[in-house]
VOVEX-364975 format. One record per atom (N, C-alpha, C): x, y, z; atom name. Coordinates in nm, 2 decimals, padded with zeros to 4 digits. Layout:
<<X, Y, Z>, 'CA'>;
...
END
This chain:
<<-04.21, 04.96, 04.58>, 'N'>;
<<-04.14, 04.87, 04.50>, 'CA'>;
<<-04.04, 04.78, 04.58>, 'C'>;
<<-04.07, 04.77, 04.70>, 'N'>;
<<-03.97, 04.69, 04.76>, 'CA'>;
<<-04.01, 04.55, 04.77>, 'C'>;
<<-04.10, 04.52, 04.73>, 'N'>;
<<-04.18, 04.35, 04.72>, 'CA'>;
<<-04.10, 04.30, 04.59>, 'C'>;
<<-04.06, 04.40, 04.46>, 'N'>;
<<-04.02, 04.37, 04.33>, 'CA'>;
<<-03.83, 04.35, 04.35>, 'C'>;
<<-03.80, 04.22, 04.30>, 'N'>;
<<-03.68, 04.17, 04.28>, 'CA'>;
<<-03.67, 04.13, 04.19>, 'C'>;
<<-03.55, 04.17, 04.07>, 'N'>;
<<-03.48, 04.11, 03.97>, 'CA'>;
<<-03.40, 04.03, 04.00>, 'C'>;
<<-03.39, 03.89, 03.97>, 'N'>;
<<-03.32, 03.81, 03.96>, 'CA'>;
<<-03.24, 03.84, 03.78>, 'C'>;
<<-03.10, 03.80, 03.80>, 'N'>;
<<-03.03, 03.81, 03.68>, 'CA'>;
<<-02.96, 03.68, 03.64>, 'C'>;
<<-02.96, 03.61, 03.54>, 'N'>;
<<-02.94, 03.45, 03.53>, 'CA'>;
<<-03.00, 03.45, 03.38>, 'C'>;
<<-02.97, 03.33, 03.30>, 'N'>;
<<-03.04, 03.31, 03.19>, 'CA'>;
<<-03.16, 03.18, 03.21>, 'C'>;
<<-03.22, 03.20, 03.14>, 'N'>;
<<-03.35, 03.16, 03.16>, 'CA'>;
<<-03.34, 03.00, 03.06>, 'C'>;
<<-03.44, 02.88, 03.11>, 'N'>;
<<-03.41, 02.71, 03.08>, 'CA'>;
<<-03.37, 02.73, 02.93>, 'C'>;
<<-03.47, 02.81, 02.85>, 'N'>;
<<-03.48, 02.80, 02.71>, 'CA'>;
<<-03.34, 02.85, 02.63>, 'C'>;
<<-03.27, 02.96, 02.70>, 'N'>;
<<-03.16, 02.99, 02.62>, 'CA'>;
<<-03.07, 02.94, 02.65>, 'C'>;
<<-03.05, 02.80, 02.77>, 'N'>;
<<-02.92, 02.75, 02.80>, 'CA'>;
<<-02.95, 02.63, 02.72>, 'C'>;
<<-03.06, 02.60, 02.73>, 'N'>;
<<-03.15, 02.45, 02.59>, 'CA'>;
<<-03.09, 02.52, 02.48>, 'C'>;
<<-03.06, 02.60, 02.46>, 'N'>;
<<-03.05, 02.66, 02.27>, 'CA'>;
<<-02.89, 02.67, 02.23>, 'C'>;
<<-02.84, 02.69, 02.35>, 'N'>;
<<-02.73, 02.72, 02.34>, 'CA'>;
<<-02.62, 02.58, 02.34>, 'C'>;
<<-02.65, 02.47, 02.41>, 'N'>;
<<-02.65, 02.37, 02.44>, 'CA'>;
<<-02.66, 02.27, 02.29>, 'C'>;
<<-02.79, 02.33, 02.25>, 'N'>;
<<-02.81, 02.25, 02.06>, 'CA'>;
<<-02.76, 02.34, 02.04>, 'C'>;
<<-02.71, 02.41, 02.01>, 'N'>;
<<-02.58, 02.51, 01.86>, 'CA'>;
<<-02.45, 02.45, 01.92>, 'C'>;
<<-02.42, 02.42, 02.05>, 'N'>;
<<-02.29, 02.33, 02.07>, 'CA'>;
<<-02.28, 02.19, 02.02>, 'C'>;
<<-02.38, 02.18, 02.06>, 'N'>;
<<-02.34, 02.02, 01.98>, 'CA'>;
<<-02.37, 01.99, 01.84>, 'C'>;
<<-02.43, 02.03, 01.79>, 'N'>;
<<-02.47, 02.06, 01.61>, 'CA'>;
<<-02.34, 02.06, 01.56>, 'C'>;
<<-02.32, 02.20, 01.62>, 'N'>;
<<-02.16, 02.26, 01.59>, 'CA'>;
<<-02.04, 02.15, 01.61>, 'C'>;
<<-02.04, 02.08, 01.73>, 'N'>;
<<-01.94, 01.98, 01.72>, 'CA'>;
<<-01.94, 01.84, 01.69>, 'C'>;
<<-02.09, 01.79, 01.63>, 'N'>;
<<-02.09, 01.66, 01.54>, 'CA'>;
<<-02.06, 01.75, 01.43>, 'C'>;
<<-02.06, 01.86, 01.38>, 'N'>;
<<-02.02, 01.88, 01.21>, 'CA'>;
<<-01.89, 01.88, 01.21>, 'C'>;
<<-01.79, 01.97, 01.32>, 'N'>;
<<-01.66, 01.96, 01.33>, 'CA'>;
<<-01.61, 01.80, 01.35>, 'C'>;
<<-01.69, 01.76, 01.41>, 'N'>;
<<-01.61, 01.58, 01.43>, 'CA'>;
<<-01.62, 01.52, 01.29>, 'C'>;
<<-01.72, 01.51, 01.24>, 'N'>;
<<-01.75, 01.46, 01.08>, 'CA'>;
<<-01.62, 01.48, 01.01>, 'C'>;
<<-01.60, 01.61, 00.98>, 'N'>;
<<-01.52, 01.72, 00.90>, 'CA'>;
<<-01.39, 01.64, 00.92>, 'C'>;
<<-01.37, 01.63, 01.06>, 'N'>;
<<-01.20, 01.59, 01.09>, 'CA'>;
<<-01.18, 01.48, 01.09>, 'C'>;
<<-01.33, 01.36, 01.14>, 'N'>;
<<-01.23, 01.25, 01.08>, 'CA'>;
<<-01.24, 01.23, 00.95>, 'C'>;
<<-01.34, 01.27, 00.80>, 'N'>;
<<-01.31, 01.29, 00.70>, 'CA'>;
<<-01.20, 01.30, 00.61>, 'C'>;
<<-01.13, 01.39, 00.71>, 'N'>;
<<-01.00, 01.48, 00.61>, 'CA'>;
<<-00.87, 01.37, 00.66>, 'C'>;
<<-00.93, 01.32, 00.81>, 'N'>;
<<-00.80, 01.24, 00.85>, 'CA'>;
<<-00.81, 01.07, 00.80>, 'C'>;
<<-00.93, 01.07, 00.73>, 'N'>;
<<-00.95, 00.96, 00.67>, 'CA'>;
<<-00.87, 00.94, 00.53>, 'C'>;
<<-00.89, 01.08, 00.49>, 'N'>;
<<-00.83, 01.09, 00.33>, 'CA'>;
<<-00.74, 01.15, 00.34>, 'C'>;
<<-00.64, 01.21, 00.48>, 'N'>;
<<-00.50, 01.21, 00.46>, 'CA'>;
<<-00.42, 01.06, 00.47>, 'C'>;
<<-00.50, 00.96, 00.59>, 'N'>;
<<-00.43, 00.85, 00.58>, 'CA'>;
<<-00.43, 00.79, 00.46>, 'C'>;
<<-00.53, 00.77, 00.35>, 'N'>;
<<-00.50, 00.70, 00.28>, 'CA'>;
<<-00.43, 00.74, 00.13>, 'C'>;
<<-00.41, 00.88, 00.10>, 'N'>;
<<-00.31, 00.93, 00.07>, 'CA'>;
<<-00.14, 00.89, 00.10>, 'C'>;
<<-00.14, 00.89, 00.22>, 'N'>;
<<-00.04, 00.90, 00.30>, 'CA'>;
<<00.05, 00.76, 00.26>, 'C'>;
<<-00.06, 00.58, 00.27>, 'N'>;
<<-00.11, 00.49, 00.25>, 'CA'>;
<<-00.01, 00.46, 00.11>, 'C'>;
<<-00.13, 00.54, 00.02>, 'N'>;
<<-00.09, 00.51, -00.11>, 'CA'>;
<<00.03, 00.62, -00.15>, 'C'>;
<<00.10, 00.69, -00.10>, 'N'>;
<<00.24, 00.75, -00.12>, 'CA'>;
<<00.34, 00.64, -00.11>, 'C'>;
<<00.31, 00.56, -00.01>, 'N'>;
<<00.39, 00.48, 00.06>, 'CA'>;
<<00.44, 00.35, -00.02>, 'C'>;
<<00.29, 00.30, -00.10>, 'N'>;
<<00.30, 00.20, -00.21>, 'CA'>;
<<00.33, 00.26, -00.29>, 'C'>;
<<00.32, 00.33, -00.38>, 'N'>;
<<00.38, 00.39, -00.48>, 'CA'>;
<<00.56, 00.36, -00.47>, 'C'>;
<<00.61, 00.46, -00.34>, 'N'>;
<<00.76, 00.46, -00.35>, 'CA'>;
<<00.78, 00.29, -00.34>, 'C'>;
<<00.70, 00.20, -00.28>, 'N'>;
<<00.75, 00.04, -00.27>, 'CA'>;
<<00.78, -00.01, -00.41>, 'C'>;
<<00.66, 00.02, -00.50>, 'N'>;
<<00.65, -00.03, -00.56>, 'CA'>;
<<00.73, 00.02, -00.67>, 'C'>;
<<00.75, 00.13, -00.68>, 'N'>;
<<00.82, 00.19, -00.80>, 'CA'>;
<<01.03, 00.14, -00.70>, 'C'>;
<<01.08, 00.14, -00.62>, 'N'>;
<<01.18, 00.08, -00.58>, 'CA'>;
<<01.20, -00.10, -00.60>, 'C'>;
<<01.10, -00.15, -00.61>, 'N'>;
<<01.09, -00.27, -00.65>, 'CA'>;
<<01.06, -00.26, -00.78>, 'C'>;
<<01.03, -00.24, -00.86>, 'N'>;
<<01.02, -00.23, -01.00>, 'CA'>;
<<01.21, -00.19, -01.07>, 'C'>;
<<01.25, -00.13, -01.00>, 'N'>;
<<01.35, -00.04, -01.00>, 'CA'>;
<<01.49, -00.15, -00.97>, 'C'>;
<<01.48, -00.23, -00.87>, 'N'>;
<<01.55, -00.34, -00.85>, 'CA'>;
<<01.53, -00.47, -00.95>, 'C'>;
<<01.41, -00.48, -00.97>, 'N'>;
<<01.41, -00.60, -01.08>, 'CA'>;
<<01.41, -00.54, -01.19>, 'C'>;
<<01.43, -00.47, -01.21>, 'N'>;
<<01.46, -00.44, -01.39>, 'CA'>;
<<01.62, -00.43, -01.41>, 'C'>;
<<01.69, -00.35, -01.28>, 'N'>;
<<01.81, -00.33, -01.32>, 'CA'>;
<<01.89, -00.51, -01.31>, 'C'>;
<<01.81, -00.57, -01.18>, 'N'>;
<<01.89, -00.76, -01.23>, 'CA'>;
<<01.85, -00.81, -01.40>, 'C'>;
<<01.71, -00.79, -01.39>, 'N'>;
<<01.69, -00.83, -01.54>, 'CA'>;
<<01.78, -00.79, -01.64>, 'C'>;
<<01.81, -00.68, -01.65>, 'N'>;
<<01.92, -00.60, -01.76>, 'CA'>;
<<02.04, -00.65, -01.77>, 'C'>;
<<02.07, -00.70, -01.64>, 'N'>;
<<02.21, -00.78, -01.67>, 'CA'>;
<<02.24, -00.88, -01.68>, 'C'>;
<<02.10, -00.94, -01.66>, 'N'>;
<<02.13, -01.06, -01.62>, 'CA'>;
<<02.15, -01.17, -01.82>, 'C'>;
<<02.20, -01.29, -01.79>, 'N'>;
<<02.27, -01.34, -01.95>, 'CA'>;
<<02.16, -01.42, -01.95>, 'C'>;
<<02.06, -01.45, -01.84>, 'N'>;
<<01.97, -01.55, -01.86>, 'CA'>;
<<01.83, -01.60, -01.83>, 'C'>;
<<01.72, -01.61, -01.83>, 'N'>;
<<01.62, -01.61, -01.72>, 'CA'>;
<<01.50, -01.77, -01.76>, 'C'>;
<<01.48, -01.74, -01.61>, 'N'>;
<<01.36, -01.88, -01.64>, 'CA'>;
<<01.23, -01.83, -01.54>, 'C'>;
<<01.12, -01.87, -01.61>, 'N'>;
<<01.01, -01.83, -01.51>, 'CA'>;
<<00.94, -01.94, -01.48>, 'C'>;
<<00.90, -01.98, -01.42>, 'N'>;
<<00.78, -02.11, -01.33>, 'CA'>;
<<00.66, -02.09, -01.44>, 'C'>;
<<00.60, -02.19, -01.42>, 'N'>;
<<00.52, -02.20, -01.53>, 'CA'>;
<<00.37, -02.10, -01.49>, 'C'>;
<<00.36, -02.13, -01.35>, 'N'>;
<<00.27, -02.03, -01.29>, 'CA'>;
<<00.32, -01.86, -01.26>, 'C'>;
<<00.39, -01.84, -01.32>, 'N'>;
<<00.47, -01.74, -01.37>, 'CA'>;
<<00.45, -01.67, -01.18>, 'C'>;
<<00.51, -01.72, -01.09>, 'N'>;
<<00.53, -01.66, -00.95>, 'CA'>;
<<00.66, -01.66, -00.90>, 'C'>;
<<00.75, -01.75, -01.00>, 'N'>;
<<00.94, -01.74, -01.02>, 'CA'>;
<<00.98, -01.71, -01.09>, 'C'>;
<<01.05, -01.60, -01.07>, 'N'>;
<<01.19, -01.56, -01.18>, 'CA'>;
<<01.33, -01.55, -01.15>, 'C'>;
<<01.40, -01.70, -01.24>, 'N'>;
<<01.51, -01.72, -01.19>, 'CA'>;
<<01.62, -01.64, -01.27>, 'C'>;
<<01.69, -01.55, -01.24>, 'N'>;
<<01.80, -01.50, -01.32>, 'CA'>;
<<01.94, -01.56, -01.35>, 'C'>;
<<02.01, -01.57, -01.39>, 'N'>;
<<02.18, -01.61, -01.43>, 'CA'>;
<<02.24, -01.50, -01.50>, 'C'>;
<<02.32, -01.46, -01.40>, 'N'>;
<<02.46, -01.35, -01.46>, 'CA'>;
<<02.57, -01.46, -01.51>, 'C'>;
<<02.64, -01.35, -01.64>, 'N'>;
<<02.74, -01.44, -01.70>, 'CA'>;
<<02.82, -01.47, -01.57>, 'C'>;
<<02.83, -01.46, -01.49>, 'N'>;
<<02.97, -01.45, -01.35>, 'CA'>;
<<02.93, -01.59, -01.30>, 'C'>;
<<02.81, -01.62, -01.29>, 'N'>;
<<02.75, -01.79, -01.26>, 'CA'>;
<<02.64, -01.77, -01.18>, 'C'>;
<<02.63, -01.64, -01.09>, 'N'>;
<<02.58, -01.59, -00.96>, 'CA'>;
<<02.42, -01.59, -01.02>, 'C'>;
<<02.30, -01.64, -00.93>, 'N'>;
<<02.18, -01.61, -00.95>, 'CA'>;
<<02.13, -01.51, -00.86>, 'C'>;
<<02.00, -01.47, -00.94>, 'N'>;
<<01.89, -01.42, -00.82>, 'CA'>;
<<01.76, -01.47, -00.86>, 'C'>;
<<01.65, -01.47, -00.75>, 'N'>;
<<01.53, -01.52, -00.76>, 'CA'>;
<<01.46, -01.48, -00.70>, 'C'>;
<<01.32, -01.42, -00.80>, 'N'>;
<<01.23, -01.34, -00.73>, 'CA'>;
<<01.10, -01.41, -00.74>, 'C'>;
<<01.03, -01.44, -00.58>, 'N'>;
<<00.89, -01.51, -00.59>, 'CA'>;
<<00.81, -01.46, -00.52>, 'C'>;
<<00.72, -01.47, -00.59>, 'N'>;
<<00.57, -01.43, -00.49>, 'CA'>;
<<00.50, -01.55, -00.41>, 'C'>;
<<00.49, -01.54, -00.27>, 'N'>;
<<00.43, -01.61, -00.22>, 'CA'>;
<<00.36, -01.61, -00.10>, 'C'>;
<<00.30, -01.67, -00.07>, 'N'>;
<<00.23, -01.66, 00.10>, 'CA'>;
<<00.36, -01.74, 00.19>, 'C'>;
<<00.38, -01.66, 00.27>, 'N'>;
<<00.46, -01.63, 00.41>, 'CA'>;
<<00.35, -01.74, 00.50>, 'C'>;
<<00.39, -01.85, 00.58>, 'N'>;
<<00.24, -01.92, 00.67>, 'CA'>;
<<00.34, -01.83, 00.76>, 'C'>;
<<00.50, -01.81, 00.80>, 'N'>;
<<00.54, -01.72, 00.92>, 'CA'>;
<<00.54, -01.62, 00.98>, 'C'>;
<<00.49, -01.52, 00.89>, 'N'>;
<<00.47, -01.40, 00.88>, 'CA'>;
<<00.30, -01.35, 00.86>, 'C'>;
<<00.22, -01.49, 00.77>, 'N'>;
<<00.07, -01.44, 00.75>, 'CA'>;
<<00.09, -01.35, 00.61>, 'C'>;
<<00.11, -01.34, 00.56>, 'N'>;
<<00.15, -01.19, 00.49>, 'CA'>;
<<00.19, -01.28, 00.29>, 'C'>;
<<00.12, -01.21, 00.25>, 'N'>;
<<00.18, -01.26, 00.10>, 'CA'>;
<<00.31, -01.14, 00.06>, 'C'>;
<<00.38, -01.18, -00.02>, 'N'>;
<<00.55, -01.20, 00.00>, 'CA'>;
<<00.57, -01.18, -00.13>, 'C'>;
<<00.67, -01.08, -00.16>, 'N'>;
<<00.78, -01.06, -00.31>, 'CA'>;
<<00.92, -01.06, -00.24>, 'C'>;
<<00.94, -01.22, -00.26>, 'N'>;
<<01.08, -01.21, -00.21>, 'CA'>;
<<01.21, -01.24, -00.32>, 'C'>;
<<01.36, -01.17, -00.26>, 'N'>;
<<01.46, -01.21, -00.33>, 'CA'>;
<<01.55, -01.31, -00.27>, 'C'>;
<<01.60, -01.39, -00.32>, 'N'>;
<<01.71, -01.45, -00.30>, 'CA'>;
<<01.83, -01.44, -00.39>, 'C'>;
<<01.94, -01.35, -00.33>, 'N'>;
<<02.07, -01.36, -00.36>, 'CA'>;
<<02.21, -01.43, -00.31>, 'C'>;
<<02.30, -01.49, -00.35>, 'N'>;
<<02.38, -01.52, -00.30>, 'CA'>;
<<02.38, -01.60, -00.16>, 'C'>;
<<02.25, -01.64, -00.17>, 'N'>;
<<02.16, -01.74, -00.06>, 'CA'>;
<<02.10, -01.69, 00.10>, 'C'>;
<<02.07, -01.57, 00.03>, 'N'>;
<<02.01, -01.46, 00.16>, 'CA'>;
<<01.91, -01.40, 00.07>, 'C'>;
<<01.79, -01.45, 00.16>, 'N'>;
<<01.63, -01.42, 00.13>, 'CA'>;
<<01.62, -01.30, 00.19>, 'C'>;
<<01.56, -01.20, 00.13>, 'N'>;
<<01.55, -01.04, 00.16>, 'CA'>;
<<01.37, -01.08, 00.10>, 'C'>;
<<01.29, -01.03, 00.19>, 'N'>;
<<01.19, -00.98, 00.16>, 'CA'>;
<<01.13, -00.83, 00.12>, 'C'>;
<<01.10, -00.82, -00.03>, 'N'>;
<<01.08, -00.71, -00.08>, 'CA'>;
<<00.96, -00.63, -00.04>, 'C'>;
<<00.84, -00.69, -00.02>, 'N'>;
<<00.71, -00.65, 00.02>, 'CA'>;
<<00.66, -00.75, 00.08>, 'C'>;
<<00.58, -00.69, 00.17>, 'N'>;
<<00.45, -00.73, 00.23>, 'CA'>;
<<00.30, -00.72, 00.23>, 'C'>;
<<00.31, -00.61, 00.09>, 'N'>;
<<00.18, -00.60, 00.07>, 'CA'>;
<<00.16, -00.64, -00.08>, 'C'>;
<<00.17, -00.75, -00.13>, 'N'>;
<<00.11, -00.79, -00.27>, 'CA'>;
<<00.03, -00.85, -00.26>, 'C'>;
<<-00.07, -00.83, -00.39>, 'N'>;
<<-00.16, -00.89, -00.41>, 'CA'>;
<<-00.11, -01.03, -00.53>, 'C'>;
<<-00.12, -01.14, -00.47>, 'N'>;
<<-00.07, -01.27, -00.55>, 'CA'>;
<<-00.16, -01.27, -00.64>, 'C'>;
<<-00.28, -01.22, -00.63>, 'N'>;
<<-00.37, -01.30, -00.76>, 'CA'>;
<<-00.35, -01.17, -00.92>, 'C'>;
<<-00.30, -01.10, -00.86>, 'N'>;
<<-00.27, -00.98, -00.97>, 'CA'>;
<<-00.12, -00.98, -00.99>, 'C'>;
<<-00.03, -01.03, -00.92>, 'N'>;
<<00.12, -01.01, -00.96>, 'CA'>;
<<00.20, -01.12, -01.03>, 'C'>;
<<00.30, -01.13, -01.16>, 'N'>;
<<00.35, -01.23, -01.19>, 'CA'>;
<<00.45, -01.18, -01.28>, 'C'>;
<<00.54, -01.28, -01.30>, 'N'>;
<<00.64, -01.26, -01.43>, 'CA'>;
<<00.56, -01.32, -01.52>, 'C'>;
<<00.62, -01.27, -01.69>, 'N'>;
<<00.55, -01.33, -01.79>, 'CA'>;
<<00.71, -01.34, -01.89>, 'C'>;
<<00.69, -01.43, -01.90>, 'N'>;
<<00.82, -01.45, -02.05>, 'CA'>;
<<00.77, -01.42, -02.17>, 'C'>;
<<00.88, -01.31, -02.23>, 'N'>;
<<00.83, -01.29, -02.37>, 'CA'>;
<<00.93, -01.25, -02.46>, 'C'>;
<<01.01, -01.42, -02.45>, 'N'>;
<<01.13, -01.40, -02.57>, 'CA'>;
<<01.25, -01.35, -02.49>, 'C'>;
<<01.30, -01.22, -02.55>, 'N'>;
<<01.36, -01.18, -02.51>, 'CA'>;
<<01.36, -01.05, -02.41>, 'C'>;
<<01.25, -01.05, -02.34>, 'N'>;
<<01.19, -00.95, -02.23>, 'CA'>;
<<01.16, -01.04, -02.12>, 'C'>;
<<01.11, -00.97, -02.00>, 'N'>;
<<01.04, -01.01, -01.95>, 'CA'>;
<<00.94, -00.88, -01.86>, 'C'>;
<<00.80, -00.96, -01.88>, 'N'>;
<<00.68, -00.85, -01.82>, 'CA'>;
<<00.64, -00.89, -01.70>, 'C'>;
<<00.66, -00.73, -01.59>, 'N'>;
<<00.67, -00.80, -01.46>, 'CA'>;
<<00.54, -00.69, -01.42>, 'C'>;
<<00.44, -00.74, -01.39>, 'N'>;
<<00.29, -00.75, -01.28>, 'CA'>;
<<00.30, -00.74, -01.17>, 'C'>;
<<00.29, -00.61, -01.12>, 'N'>;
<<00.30, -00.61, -00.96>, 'CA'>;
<<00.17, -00.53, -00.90>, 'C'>;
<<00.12, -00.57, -00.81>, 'N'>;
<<00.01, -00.56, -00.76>, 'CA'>;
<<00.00, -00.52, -00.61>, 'C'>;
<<00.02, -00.40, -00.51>, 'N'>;
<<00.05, -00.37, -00.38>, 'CA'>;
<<-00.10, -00.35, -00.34>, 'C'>;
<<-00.14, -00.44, -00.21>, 'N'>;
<<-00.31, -00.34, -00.18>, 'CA'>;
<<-00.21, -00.39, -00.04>, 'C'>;
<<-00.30, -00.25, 00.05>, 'N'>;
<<-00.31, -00.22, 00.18>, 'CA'>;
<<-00.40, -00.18, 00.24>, 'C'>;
<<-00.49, -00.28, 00.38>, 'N'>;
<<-00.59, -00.24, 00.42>, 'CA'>;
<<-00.59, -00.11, 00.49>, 'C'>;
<<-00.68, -00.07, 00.50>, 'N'>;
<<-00.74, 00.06, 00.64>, 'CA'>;
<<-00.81, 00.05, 00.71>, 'C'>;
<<-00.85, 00.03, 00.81>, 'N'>;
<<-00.95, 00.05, 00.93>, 'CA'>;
<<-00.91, 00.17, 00.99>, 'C'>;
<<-01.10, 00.16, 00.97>, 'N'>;
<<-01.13, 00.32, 01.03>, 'CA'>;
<<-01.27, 00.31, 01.06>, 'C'>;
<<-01.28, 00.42, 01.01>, 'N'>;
<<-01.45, 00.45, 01.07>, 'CA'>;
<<-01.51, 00.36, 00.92>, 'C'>;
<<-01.45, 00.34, 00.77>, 'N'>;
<<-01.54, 00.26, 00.70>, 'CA'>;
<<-01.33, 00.15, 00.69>, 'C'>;
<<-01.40, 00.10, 00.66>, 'N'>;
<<-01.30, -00.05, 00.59>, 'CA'>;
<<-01.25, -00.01, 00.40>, 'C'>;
<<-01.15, 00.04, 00.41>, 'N'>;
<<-01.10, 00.07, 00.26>, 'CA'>;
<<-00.93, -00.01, 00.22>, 'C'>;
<<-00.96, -00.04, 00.10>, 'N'>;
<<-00.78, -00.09, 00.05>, 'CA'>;
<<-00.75, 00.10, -00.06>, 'C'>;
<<-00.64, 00.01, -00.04>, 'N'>;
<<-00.56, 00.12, -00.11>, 'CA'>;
<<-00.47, 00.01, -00.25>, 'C'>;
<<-00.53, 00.07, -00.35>, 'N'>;
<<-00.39, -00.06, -00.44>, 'CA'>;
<<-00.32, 00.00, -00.56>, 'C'>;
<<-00.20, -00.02, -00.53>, 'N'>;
<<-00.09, 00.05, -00.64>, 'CA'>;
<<-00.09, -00.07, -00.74>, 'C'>;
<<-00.08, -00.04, -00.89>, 'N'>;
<<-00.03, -00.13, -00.98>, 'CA'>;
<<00.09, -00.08, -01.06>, 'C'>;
<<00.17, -00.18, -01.11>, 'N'>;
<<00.35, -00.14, -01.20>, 'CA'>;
<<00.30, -00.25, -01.29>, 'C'>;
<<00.31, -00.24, -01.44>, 'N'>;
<<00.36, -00.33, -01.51>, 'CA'>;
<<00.44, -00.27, -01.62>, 'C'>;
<<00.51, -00.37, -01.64>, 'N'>;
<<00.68, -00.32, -01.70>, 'CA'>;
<<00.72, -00.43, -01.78>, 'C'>;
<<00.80, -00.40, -01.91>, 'N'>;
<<00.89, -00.49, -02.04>, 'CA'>;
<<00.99, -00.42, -02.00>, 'C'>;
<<01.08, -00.56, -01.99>, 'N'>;
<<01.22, -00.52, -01.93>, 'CA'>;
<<01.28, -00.62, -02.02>, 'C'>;
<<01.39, -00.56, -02.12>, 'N'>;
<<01.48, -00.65, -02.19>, 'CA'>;
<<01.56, -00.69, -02.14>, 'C'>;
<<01.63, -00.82, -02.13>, 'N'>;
<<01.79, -00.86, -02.12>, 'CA'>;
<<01.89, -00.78, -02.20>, 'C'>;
<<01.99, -00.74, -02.13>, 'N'>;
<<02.08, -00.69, -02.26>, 'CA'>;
<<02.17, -00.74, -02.28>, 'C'>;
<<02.20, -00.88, -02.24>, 'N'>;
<<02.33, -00.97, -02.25>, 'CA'>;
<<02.31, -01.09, -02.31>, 'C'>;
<<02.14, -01.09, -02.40>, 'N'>;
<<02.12, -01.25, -02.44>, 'CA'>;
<<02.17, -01.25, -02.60>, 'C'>;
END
């Protein structure tokens, strides 16, 4: 038996097999993770609108409430307020050409504070109604990723004057 040699090693077919269960195994794991990290960002996304939009909601209701007087643009994208004290504010939706970006801005005491950056203009607006006013707000935010998704928060709200 000295012509007979075992070689010890694994043989083409079991390193081929082992080779497909690794990679099987790690396109399902890759899937899986960007999946979950797809639908945490956009979770994450829409937390984020939410708090915007519910803090701007929260801001124009409490001017509305005090305010002695209001006027809206006919295209309902301005609302001008008047406190008894003389002082205004004015809140409009618009396209920014400086920024690119459609816009819920305020003007107080003649300093423009921009509220948002992510409205949707063709869903957002004041509406006059008497002695309320109905405010339409509309937040979308893109995602890229592995597919292309928005995310869109909506607020609409009757908010009385309480000084008219």
């Amino acid at each position: 038996m000295e012509g007979c040699s075992k070689k010890k090693g694994f043989t083409l077919t079991e390193i081929v097999t082992v080779l497909a269960i690794i990679g099987i195994s790690s396109v399902v794991f890759f899937q899986t993770f960007i999946f979950n990290w797809s639908a945490f960002e956009r979770e994450v996304t829409r937390i984020d609108l939410d708090l915007e939009a519910n803090q701007i909601i929260e801001q124009i209701s409490f001017d509305i409430r005090v305010a002695a007087g209001k006027t809206i643009s006919a295209g309902g994208d301005t609302l001008q307020l008047i406190y008894s004290s003389g002082n205004q504010a004015t809140y409009r939706f618009l396209f920014n050409p400086a920024s690119g970006e459609n816009e819920l801005q305020m003007i107080k005491g003649g300093i423009t504070t921009t509220l948002s950056q992510n409205v949707d203009l063709a869903n957002s607006n004041f509406q006059d109604n008497t002695e309320s006013v109905i405010v339409n707000l509309t937040l979308v935010k893109e995602l890229f990723g592995i597919r292309r998704t928005q995310v869109v928060v909506r607020r609409n709200i009757e908010v009385f004057l309480r000084n008219l």
